[in-house]
N, C-alpha and C positions, 0 to 999 in steps of 0.2 A: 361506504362503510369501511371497507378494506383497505382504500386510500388512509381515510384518517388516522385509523388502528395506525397504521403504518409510520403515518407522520409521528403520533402520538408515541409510538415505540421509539422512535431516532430520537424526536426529543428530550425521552428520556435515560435514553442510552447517555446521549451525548452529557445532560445533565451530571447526571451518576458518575462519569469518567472525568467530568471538571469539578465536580465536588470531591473525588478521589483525590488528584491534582492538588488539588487546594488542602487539603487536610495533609497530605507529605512535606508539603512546604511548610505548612505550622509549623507540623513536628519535627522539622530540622534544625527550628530555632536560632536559626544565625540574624534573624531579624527583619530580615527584608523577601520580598517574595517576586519572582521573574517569573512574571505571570507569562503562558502558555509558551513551554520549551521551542526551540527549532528542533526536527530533526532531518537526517539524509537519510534520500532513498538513491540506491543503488540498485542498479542492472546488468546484470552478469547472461551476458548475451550467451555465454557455452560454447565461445568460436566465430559468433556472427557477429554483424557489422557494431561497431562501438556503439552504447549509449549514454550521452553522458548523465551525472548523478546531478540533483538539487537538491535543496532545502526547501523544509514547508515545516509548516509551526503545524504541535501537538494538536492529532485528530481532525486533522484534514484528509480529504480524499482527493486525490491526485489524474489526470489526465493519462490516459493513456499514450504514451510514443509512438512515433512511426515502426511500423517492423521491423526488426532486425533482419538482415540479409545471411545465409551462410548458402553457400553455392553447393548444390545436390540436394534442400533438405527445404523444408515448407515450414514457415511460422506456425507454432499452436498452441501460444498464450503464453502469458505471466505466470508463474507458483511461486509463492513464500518460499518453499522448503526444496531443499535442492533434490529431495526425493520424486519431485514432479506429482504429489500425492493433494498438495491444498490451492488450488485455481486462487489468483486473487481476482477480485471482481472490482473495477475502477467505478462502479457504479455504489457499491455498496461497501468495500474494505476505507478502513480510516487509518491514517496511521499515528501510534501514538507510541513508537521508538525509532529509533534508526532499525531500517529496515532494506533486503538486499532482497527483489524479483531474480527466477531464473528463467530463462527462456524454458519453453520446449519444443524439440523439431520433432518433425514425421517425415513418412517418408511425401516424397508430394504426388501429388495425385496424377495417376496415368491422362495425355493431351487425348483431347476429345476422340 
């Protein structure tokens, strides 16, 4: 039951955000409509090792990358907001603008 819910809610999440989509494009009225945008996601490591940006077309969800490296300091996740306060979740987040991850480091963890 939980599952379904589940599914039942994305599809209609997803629904609702391509009928949105679609109804902006009406209303723009230039006549022709570029169905599902690109947009770029960006990675702002904070210091550590580069990673590079791509494109992915409106409300896709995206693959996580390998970690970023920064020497003294322990990977610990992805956040939207460079206040380190909203986790993105590669499982559950969609993207549906151009959108910039920030790393976050910690300190790393004392060797056995």
């Amino acid at each position: 039951m939980i599952m379904t819910l589940s599914i039942a809610t994305a599809l209609t999440s997803t629904h609702m955000a391509l009928r949105s989509y679609v109804a902006e494009e009406e209303a723009r009225g230039d006549g022709g409509m570029q169905f599902l945008p690109v947009h770029t996601v960006t990675f702002d490591t904070r210091g550590g090792s580069e990673i590079p940006s791509f494109e992915v077309f409106f409300f896709s969800t995206i693959s996580e990358p390998d970690p970023p490296v920064l020497e003294g300091s322990e990977f610990a996740g992805w956040y939207r907001d460079l206040s380190l306060s909203k986790e993105w979740s590669f499982r559950l987040d969609r993207v549906t603008s151009d959108v910039t991850l920030y790393a976050k480091w910690a300190e790393p963890s004392p060797s056995g």
